[in-house]
C-alpha positions in Angstrom: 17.3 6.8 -1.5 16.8 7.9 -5.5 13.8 8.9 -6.4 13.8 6.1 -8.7 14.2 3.8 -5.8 11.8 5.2 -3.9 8.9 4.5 -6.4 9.6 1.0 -6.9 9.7 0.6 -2.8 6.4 2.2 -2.7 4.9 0.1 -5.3 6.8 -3.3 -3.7 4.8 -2.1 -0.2 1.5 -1.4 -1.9 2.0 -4.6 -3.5 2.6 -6.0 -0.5 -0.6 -3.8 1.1 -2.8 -6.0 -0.8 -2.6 -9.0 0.3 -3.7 -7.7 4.1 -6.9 -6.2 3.2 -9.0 -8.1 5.8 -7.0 -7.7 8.6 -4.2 -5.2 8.1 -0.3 -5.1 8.0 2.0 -4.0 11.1 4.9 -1.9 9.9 6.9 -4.6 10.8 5.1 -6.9 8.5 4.9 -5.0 5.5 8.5 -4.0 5.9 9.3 -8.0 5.7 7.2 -8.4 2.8 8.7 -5.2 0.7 12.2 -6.9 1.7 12.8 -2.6 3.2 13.4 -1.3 6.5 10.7 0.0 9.0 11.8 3.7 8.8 10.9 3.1 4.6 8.0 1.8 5.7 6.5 5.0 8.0 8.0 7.2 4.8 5.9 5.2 2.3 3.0 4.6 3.9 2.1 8.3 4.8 2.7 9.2 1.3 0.3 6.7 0.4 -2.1 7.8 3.3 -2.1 11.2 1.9 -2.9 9.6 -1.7 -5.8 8.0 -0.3 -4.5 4.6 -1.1 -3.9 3.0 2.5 -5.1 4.0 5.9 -3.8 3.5 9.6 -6.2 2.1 12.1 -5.9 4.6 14.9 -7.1 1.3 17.4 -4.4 -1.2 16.2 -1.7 0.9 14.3 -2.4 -1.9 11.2 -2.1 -0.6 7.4 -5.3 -1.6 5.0 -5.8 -0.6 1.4 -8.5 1.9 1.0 -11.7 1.3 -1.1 -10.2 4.1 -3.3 -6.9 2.0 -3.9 -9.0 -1.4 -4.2 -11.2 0.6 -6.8 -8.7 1.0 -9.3 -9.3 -3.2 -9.8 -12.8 -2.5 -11.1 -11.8 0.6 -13.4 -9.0 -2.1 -15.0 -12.2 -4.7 -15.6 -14.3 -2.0 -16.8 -11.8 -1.3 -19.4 -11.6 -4.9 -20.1 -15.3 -5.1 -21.0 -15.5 -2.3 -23.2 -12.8 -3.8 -25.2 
């Protein structure tokens, strides 16, 4: 996979990521959502573990956005005000 590819994957799952903030994605889930396979899946979603912009459930093995992710909504409507 291009590196080009690879970033519009991870921004198609971390799309997807958001809309399973209350109870979490299986890989299998957010694989169907990001129309990519499972193995693209485990690849993306550790890189955006280390980011700090998902996490893993250690009890279910679900995906969630991370408060630091879901943050990034508030800095865009804080620039909004100012404006």
């Amino acid at each position: 996979m291009t590196a080009r590819n690879m970033t519009l994957r991870t921004l198609d799952v971390l799309e997807a990521l958001a809309g399973y903030a209350a109870n979490g994605a299986s890989n299998a889930e957010l694989a169907h959502a990001a129309r990519t396979s499972p193995a693209d899946i485990s690849r993306i979603t550790k890189l955006l573990i280390t980011k700090g912009w998902a996490r893993k459930s250690e009890d279910s093995g679900r995906f969630y956005p991370t408060a630091q992710f879901t943050r990034l909504t508030f800095r865009v409507l804080a620039d909004f005000e100012r404006a």
